[in-house]
SEGUFI-74555 format. One record per residue (C-alpha): residue number from 0; residue in one letter; x, y, z. Coordinates in steps of 0.2 Angstrom, whole numbers, always signed. Example, Ala and Ser with C-alpha at 12.3 -4.5 7.8 and 13.67 -1.06 7.14 Angstrom:
residues 2
<node resi="0" resn="A" u="+62" v="-22" w="+39"/>
<node resi="1" resn="S" u="+68" v="-5" w="+36"/>
***
This chain:
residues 360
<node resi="0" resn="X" u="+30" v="+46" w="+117"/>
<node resi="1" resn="X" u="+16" v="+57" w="+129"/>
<node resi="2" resn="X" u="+8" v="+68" w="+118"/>
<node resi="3" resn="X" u="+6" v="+84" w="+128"/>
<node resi="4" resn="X" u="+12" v="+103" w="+127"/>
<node resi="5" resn="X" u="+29" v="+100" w="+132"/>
<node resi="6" resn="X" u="+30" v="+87" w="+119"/>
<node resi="7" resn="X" u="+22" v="+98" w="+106"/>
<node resi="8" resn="X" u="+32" v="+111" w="+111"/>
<node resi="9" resn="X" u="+50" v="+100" w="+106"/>
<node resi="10" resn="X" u="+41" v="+91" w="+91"/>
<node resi="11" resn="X" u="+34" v="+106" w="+82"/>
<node resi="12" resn="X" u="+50" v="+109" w="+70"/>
<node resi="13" resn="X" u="+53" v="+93" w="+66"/>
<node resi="14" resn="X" u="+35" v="+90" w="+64"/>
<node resi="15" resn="X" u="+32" v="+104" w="+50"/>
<node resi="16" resn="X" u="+47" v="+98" w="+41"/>
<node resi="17" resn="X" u="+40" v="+82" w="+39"/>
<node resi="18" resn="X" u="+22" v="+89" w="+33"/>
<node resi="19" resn="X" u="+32" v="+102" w="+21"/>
<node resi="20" resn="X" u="+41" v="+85" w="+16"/>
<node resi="21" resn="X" u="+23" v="+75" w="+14"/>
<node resi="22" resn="X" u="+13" v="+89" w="+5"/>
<node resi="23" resn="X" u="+27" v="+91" w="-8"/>
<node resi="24" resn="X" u="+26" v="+71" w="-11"/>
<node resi="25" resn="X" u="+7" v="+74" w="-12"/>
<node resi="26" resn="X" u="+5" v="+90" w="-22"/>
<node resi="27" resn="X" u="+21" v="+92" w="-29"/>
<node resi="28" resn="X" u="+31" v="+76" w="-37"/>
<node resi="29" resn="X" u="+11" v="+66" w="-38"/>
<node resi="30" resn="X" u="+3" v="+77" w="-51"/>
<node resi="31" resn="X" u="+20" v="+81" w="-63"/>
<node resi="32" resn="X" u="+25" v="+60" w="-63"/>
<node resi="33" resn="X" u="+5" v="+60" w="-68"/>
<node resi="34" resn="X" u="+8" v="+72" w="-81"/>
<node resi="35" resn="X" u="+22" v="+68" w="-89"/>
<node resi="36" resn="X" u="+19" v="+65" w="-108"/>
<node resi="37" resn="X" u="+32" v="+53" w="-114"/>
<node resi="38" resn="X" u="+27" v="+36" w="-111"/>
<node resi="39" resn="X" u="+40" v="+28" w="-105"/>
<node resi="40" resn="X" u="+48" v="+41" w="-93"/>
<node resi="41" resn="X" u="+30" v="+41" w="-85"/>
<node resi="42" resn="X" u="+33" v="+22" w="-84"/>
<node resi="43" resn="X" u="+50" v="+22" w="-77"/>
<node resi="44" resn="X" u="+43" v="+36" w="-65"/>
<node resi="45" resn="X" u="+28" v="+24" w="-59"/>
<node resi="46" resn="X" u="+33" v="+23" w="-40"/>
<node resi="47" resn="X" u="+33" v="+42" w="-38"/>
<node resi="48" resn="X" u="+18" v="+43" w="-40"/>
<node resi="49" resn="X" u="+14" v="+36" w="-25"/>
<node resi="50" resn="X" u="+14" v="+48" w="-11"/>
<node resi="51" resn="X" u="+21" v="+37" w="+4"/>
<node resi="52" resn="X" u="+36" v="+31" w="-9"/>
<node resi="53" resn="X" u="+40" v="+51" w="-13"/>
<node resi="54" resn="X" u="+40" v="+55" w="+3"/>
<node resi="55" resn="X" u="+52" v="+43" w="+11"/>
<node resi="56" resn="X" u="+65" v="+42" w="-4"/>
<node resi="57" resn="X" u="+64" v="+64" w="-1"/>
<node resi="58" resn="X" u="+66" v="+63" w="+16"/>
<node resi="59" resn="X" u="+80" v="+48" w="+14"/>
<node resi="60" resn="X" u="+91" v="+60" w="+1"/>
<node resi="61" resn="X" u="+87" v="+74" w="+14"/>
<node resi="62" resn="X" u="+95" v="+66" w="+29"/>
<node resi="63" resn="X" u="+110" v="+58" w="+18"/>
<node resi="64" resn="X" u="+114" v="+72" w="+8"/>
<node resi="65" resn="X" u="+112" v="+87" w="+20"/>
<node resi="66" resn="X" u="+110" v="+78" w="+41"/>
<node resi="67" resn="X" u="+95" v="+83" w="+49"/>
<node resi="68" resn="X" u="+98" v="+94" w="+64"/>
<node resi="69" resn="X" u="+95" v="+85" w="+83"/>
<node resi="70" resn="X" u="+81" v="+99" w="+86"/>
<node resi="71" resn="X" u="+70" v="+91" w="+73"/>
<node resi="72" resn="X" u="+71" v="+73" w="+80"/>
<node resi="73" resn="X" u="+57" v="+77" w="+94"/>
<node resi="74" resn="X" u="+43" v="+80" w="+80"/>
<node resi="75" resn="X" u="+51" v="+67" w="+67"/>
<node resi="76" resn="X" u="+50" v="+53" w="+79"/>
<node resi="77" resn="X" u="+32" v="+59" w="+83"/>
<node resi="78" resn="X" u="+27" v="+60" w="+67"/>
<node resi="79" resn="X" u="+23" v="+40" w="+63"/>
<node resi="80" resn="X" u="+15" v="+38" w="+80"/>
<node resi="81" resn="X" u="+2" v="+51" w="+78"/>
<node resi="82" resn="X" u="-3" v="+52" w="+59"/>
<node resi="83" resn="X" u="-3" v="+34" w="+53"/>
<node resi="84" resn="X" u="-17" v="+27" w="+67"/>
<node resi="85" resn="X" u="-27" v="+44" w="+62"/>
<node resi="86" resn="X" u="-23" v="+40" w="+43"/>
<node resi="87" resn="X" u="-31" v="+23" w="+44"/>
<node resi="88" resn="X" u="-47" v="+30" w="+49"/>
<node resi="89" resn="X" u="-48" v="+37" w="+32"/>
<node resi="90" resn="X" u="-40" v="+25" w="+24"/>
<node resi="91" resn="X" u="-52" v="+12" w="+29"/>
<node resi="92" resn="X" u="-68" v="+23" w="+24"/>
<node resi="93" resn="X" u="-60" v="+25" w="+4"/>
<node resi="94" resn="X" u="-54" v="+8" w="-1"/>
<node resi="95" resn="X" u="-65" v="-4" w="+12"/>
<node resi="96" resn="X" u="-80" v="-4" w="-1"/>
<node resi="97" resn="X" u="-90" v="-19" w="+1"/>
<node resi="98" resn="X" u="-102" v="-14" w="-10"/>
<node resi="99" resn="X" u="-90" v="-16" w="-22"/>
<node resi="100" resn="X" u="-83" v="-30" w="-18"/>
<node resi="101" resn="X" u="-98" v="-41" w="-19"/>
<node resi="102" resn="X" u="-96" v="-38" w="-38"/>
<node resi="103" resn="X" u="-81" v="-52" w="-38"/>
<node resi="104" resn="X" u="-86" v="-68" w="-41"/>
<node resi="105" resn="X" u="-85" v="-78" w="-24"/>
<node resi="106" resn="X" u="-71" v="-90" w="-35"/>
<node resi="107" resn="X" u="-60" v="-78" w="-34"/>
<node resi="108" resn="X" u="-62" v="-70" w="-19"/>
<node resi="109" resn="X" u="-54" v="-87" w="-12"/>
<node resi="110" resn="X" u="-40" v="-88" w="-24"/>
<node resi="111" resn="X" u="-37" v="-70" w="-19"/>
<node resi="112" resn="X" u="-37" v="-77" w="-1"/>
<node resi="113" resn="X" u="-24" v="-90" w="-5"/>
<node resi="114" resn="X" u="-14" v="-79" w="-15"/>
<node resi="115" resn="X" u="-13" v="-67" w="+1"/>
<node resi="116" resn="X" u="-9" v="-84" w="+14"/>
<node resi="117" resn="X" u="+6" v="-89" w="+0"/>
<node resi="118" resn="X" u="+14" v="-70" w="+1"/>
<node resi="119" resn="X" u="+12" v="-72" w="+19"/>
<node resi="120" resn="X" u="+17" v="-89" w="+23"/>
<node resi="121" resn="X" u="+33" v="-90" w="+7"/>
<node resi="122" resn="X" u="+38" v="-72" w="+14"/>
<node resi="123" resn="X" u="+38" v="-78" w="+31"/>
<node resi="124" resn="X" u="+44" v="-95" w="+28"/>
<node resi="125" resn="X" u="+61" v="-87" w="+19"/>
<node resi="126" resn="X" u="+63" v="-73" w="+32"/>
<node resi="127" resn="X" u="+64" v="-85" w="+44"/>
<node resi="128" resn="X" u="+78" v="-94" w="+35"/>
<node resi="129" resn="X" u="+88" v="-81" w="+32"/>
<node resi="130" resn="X" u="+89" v="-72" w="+48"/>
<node resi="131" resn="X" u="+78" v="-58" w="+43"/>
<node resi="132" resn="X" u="+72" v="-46" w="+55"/>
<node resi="133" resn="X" u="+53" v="-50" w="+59"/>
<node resi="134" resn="X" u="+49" v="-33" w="+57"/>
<node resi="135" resn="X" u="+55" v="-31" w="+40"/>
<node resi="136" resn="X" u="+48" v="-50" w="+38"/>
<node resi="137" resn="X" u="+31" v="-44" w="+41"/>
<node resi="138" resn="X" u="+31" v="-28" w="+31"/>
<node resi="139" resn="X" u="+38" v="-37" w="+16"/>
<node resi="140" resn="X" u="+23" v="-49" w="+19"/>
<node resi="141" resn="X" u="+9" v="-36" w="+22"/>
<node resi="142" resn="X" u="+17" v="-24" w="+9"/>
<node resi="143" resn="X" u="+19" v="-40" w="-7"/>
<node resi="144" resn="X" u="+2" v="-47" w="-2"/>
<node resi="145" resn="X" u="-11" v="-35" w="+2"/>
<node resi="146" resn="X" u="-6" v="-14" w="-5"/>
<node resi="147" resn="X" u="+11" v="-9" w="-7"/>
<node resi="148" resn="X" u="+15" v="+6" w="+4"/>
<node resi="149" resn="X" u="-1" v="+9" w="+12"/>
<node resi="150" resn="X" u="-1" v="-9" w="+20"/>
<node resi="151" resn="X" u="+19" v="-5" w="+26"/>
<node resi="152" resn="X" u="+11" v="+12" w="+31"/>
<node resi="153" resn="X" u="-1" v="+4" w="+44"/>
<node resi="154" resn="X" u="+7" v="-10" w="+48"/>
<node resi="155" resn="X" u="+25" v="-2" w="+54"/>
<node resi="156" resn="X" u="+17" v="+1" w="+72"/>
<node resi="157" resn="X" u="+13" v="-13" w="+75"/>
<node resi="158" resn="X" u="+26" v="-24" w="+73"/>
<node resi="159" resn="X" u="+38" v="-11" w="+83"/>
<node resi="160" resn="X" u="+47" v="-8" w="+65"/>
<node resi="161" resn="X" u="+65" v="+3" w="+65"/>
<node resi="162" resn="X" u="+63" v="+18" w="+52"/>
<node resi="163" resn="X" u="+78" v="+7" w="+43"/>
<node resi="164" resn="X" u="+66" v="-9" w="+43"/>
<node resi="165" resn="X" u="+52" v="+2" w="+33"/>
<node resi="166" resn="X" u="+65" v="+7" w="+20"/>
<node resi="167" resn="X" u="+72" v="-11" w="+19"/>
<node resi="168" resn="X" u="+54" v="-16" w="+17"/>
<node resi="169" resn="X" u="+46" v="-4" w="+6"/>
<node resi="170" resn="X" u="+62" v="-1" w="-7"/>
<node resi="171" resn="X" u="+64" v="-19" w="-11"/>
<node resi="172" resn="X" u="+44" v="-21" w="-14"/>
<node resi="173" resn="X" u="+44" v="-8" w="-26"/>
<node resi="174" resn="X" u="+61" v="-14" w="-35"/>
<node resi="175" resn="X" u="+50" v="-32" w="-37"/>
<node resi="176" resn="X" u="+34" v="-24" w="-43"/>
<node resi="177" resn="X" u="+45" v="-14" w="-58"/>
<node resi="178" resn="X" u="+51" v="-30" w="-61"/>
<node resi="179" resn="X" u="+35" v="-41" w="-60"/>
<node resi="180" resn="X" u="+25" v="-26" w="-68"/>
<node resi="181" resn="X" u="+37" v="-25" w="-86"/>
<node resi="182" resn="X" u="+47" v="-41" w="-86"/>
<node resi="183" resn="X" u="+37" v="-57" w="-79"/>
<node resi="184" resn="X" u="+19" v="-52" w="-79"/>
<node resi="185" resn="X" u="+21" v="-49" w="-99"/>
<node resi="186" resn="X" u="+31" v="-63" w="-99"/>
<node resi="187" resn="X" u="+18" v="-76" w="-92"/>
<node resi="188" resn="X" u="+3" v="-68" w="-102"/>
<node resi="189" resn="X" u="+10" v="-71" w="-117"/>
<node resi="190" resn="X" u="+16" v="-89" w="-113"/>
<node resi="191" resn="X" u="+0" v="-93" w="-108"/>
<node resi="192" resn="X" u="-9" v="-84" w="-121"/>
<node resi="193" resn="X" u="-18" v="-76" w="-105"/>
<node resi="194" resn="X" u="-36" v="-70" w="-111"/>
<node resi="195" resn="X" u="-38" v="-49" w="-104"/>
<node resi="196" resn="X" u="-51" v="-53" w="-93"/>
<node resi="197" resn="X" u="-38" v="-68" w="-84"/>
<node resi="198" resn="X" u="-23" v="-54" w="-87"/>
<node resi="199" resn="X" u="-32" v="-39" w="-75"/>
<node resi="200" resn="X" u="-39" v="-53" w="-62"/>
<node resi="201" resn="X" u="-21" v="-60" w="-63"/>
<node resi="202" resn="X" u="-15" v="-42" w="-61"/>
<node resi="203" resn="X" u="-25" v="-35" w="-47"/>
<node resi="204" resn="X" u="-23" v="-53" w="-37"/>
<node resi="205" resn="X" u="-3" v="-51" w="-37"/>
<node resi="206" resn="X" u="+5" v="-35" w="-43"/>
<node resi="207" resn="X" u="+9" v="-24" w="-24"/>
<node resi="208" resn="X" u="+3" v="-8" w="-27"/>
<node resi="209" resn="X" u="-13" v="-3" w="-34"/>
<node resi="210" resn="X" u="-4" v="+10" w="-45"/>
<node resi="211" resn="X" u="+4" v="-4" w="-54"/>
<node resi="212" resn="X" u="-12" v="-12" w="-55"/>
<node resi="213" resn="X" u="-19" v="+4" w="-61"/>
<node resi="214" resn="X" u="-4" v="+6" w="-75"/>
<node resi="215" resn="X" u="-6" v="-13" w="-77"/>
<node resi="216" resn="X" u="-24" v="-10" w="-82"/>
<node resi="217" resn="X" u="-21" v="+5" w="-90"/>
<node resi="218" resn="X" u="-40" v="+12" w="-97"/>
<node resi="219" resn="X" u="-35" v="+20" w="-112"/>
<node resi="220" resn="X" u="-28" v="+2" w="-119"/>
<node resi="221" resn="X" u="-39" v="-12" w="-111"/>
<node resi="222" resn="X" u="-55" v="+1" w="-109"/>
<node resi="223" resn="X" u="-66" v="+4" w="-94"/>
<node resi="224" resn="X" u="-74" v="-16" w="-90"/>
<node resi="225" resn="X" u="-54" v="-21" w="-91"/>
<node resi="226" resn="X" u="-51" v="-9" w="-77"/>
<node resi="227" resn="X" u="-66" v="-9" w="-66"/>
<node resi="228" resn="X" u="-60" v="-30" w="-66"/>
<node resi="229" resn="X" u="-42" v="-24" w="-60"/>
<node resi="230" resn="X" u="-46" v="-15" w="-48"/>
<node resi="231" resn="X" u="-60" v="-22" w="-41"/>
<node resi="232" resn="X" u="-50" v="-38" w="-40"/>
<node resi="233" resn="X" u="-35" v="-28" w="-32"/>
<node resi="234" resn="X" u="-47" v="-18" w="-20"/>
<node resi="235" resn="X" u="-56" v="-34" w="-11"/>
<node resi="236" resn="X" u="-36" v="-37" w="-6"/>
<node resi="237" resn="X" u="-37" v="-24" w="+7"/>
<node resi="238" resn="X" u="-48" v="-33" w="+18"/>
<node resi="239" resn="X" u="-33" v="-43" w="+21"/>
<node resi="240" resn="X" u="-27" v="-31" w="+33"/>
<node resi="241" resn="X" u="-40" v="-37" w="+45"/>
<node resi="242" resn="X" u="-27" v="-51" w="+46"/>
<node resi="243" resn="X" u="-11" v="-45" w="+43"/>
<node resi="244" resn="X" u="-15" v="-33" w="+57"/>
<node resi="245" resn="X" u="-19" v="-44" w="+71"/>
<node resi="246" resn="X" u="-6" v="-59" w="+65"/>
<node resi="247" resn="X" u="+8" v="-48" w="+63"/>
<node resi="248" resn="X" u="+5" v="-39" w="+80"/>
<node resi="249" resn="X" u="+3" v="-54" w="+90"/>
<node resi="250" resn="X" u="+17" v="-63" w="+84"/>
<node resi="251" resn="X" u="+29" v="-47" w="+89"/>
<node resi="252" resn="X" u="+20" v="-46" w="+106"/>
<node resi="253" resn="X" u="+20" v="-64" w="+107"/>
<node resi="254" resn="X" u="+2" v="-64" w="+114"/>
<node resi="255" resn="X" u="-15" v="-60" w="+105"/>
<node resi="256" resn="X" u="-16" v="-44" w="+101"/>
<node resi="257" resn="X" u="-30" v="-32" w="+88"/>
<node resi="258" resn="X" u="-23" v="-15" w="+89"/>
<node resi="259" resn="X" u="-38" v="-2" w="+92"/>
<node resi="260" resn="X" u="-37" v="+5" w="+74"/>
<node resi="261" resn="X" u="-39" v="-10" w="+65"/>
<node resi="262" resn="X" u="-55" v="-9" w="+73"/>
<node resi="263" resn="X" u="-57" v="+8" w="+67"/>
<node resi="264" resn="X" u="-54" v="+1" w="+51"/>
<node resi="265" resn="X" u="-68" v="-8" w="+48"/>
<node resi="266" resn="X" u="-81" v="+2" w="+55"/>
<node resi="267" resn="X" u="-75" v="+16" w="+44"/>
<node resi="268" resn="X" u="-77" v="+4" w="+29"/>
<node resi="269" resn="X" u="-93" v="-3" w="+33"/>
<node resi="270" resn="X" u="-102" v="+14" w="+38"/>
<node resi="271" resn="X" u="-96" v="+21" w="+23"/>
<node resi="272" resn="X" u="-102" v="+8" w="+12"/>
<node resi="273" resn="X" u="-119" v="+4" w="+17"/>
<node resi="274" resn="X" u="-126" v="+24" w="+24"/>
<node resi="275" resn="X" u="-139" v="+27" w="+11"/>
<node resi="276" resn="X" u="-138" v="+46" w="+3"/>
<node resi="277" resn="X" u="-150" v="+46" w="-8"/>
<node resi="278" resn="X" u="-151" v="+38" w="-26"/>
<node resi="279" resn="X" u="-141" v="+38" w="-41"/>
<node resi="280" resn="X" u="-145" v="+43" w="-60"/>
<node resi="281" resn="X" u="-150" v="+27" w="-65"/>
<node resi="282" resn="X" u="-161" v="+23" w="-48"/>
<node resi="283" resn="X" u="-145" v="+14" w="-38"/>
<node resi="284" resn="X" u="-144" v="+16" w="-21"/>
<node resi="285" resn="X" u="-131" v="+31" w="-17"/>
<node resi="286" resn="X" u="-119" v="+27" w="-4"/>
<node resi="287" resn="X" u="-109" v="+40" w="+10"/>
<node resi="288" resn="X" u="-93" v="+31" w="+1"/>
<node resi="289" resn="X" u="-101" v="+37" w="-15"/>
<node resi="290" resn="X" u="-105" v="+53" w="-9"/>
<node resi="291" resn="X" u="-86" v="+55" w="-3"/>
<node resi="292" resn="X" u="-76" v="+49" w="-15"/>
<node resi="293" resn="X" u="-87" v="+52" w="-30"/>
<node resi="294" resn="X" u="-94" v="+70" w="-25"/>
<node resi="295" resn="X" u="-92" v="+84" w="-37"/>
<node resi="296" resn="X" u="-103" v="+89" w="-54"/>
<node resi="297" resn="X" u="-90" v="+77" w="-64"/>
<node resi="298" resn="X" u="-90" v="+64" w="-51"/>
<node resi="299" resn="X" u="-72" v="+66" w="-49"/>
<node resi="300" resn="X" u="-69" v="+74" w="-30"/>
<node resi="301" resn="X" u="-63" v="+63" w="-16"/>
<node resi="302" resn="X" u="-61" v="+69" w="+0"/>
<node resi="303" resn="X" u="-56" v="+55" w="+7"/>
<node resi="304" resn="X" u="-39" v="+52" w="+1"/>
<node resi="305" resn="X" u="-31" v="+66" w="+1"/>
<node resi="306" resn="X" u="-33" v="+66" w="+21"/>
<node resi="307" resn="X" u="-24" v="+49" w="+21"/>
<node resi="308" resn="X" u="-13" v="+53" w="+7"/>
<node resi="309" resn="X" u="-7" v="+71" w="+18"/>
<node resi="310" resn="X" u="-6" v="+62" w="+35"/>
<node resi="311" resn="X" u="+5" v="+45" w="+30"/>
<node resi="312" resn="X" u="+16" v="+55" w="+16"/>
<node resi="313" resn="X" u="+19" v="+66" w="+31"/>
<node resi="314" resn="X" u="+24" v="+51" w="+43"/>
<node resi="315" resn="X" u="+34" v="+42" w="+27"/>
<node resi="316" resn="X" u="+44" v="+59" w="+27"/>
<node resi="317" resn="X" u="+46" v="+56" w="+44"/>
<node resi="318" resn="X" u="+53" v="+37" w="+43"/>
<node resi="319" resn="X" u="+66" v="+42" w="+29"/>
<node resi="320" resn="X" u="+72" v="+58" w="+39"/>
<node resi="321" resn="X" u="+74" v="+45" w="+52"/>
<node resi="322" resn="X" u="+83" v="+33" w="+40"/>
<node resi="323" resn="X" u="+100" v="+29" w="+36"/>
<node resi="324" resn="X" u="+99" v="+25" w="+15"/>
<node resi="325" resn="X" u="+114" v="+14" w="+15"/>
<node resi="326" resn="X" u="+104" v="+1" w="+25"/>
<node resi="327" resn="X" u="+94" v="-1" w="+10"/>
<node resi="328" resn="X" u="+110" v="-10" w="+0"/>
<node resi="329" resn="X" u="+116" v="-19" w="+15"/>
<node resi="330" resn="X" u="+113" v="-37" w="+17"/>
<node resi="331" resn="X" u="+96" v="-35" w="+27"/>
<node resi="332" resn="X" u="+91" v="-28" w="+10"/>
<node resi="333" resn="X" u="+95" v="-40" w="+0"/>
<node resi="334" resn="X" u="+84" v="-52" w="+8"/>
<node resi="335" resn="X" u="+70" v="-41" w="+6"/>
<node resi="336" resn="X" u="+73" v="-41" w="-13"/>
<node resi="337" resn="X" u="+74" v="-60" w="-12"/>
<node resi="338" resn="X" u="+61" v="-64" w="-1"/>
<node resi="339" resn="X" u="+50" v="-52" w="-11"/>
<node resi="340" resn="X" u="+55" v="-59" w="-28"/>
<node resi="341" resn="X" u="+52" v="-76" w="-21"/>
<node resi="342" resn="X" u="+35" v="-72" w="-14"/>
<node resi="343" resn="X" u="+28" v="-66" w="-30"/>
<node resi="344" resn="X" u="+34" v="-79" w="-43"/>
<node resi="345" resn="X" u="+25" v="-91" w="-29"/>
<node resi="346" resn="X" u="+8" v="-81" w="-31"/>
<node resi="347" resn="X" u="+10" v="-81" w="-49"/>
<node resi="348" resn="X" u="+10" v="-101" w="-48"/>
<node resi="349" resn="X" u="-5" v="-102" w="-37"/>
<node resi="350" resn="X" u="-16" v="-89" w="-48"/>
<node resi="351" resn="X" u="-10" v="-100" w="-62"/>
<node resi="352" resn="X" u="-15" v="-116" w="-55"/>
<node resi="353" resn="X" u="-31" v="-108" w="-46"/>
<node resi="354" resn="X" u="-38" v="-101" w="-62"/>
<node resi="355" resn="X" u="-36" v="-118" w="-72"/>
<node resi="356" resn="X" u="-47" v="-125" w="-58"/>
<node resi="357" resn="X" u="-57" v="-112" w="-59"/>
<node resi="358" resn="X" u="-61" v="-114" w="-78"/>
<node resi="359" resn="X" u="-58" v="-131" w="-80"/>
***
């Protein structure tokens, strides 16, 4: 769609209603599922707390249980195509910090990288097999292997994905991350007798979305090295997206193909992370991603997330206003469960495997 002042001019409506839809998921459902103080309603409440999965189960009910009115469609079909390549940007800057990931041991660094091929390559592999969609293939892959709804986020573009293929791919992933996060993951840590340290690499390595791996990890339980571990761990897996991308959009186009924002990408991580501002307290280097994301007199002001968070919360909205929620629990759906289920009890193996090599 040619963005211009005609355009604008048609999109406007449906584009406020999907940023009132997205700063609701951000401001409104985030911070009252994060404050909730029985513990196991906060736990069955996990995936709203992610802004991208609020927003596009919202604007799913919205469109099923009231329609959405054809003058809106203009700004809701926008939407997507004009937040989420800007969102990257941002996206990039926050969670691309290399500095950080030179702190994982180069061991593990590689198994992470196997364990992101297996999602892709089992995901793919059974996709194929039962006559899935390649778009809902791919977003089942990028989402399982790398960061949940952020990687289904970015990636929908590229591989030319139906508003019905991101909710047959983003639903499902989340359904197999409840499952893998309070049934199997327990499960095989206390079959193994899984040490804490082994339990948050094993969590950050596999578990989808990084606010499982945050709950998984949880710092009031294992304390503040446990988490660091996790998340580190889980954080290194974005740089998979400087695959997934390419791969993904390539195979689609059936040529090569780098889409312009990938590139973005990484400049935004790599600036970020190595801009000197300054030092630290204790005489470290400060970084621009740590003047950014850490900023504030109690350290705790990011100012890069919530850009990100508004922009793609605001294009999910869009997607589900776009979406029919029956396709969810049709067949197409289904597979997504499957293939999804599949892929991460095949992860689970390798990181099992891996780490005996490792320690052996």
């Amino acid at each position: 769609m040619k963005l211009d002042k005609e355009t604008l001019s048609e999109a406007w409506m449906g584009l406020v209603l999907a940023l009132a839809v997205g700063l609701i998921a951000v401001y409104g459902i985030t911070p009252w599922v994060g404050g909730l103080s029985d513990g196991m309603l906060k736990t069955l409440m996990l995936p709203m707390k992610d802004a991208l999965i609020s927003a596009m189960v919202m604007g799913l009910l919205i469109r099923f249980l009231v329609g959405v009115n054809p003058k809106l469609m203009p700004g809701i079909i926008l939407a997507p195509a004009l937040f989420i390549p800007i969102g990257v940007i941002f996206y990039g800057a926050n969670t691309l910090n290399f500095v950080k990931f030179a702190t994982v041991p180069t061991s593990y660094m590689l198994l992470e990288l196997v364990i992101v091929l297996v999602y892709f390559g089992v995901i793919i592999w059974l996709g194929k097999m039962l006559n899935l969609r390649d778009a809902i293939t791919y977003l089942v892959a990028t989402g399982s292997g790398i960061c949940g709804a952020s990687a289904i986020a970015i990636t929908s573009p590229v591989v030319e994905a139906e508003p019905d293929d991101v909710s047959c791919s983003l639903i499902p992933i989340t359904l197999v991350a409840m499952i893998a996060l309070w049934g199997i993951v327990p499960f095989i840590v206390g079959a193994t007798n899984m040490a804490t340290d082994t339990y948050a690499i094993y969590a950050g390595s596999t578990l989808q979305f990084t606010g499982f791996v945050k709950a998984a990890v949880d710092k009031s339980v294992y304390g503040p090295s446990i988490y660091a571990l996790g998340t580190a761990v889980k954080g290194f897996r974005y740089i998979g997206l400087l695959i997934a991308i390419p791969l993904f959009a390539s195979l689609i186009k059936g040529k090569a193909h780098v889409p312009w924002f990938i590139w973005a990408f990484l400049v935004a991580g790599l600036v970020c992370s190595y801009t000197p501002m300054g030092h630290n307290a204790d005489g470290s280097t400060k970084y621009l991603y740590d003047a950014l994301t850490h900023a504030g007199p109690e350290g705790k002001t990011n100012y890069l997330k919530p850009v990100y968070a508004i922009l793609w919360s605001t294009a999910m909205a869009a997607i589900g206003l776009n979406a029919d929620l029956r396709s969810i629990f049709s067949e197409k759906g289904g597979k997504a469960v499957l293939i999804a289920f599949i892929g991460f009890l095949s992860v689970t193996v390798v990181f099992l495997v891996g780490m005996n090599m490792i320690t052996a």
